[in-house]
N, C-alpha and C positions, 0 to 999 in steps of 0.2 A: 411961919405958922399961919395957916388960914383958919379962919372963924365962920362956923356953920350958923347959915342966918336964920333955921331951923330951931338950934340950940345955942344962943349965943357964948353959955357959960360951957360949951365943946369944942374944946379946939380939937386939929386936926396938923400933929406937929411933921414937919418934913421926913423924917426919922418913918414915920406913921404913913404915909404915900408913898414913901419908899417901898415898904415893905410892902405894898399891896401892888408897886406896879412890876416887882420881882418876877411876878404871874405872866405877866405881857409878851416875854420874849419865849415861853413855855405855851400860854395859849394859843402866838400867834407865829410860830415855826411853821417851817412848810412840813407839809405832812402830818401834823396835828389835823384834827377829826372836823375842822369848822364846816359846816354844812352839812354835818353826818351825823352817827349814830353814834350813842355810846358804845366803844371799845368793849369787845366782848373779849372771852376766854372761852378755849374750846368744849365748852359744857355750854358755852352762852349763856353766863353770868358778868358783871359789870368787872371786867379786867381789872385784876389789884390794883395796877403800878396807878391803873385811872381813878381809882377809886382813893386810892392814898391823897392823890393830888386832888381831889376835890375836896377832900377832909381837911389837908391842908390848908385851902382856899378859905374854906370854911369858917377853920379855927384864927386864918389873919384877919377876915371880917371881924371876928368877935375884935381878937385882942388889937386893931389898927383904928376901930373908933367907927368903922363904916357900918356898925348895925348902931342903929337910931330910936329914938324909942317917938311913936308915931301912929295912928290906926293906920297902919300897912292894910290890914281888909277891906274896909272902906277905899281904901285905893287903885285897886286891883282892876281898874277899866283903866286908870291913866297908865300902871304899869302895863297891862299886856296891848295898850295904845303902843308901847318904846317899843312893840316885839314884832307886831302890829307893821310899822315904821320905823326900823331904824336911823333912817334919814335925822328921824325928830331929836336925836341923840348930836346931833353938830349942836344945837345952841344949848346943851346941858349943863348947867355950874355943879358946883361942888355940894351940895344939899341935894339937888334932885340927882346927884348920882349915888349917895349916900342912902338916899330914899330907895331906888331900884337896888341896889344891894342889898337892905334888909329884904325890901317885898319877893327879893329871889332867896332870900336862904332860909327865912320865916315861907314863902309857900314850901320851902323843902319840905317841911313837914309834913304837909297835907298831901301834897302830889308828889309820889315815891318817885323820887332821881331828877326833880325839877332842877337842881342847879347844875346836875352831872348834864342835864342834858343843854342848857345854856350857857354851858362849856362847850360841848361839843357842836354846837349848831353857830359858835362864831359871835353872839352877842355878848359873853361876858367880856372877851376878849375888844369889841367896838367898847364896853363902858371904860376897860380900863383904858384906850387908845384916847377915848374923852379926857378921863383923868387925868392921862399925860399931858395932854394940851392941855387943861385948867390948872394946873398947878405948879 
């Protein structure tokens, strides 16, 4: 069990990293979209199959503990610093990845397809490769 030095009374139980690094081998398959576009369908709308899985991505955020409660807006120079440079992403512990996970699926809201598209462009996929190593 890891302890978010964020939230100290949040843990973060093994059961709970599991289920979020499930994503990893699906983000990071060859032939997955990293550096691209969102998956269209021949109307050139956000392809279902893609769009299920970002809901789902979504919905383990909520329920695995990786959305945080934090002014995420207030933060949004450090977060789009990680997008910015990924590089910055090797020395990440387990709070400041918890942190860019809210700040990407809280901007979902404001910016239409913000997390579909940090799926597809390869960065969620680097967070959760973090994950993997920190935990």
């Amino acid at each position: 069990m890891k302890t978010c030095s964020l939230h100290e009374s949040e843990t973060i139980e093994a059961t709970h990293l599991a289920a979020m690094l499930e994503f990893l081998p699906i983000f990071g398959a060859a032939g997955f979209c990293p550096g691209g576009d969102i998956p269209q369908d021949e109307d050139g709308f956000p392809g279902e199959d893609f769009v299920k899985l970002v809901s789902r991505f979504m919905d383990a955020c909520y329920k695995n503990g990786f959305i945080v409660k934090f002014n995420w807006e207030a933060w949004e120079a450090e977060a789009r610093g990680y997008l910015q440079d990924p590089g910055r992403l090797k020395d990440a512990d387990l709070p400041l990845l918890r942190r860019l996970v809210t700040w990407h699926v809280r901007q979902n809201r404001f910016e239409k397809d913000h997390l579909a598209a940090m799926i597809a462009q390869g960065h969620m996929t680097a967070i959760l490769r973090r994950l993997n190593e920190v935990s």
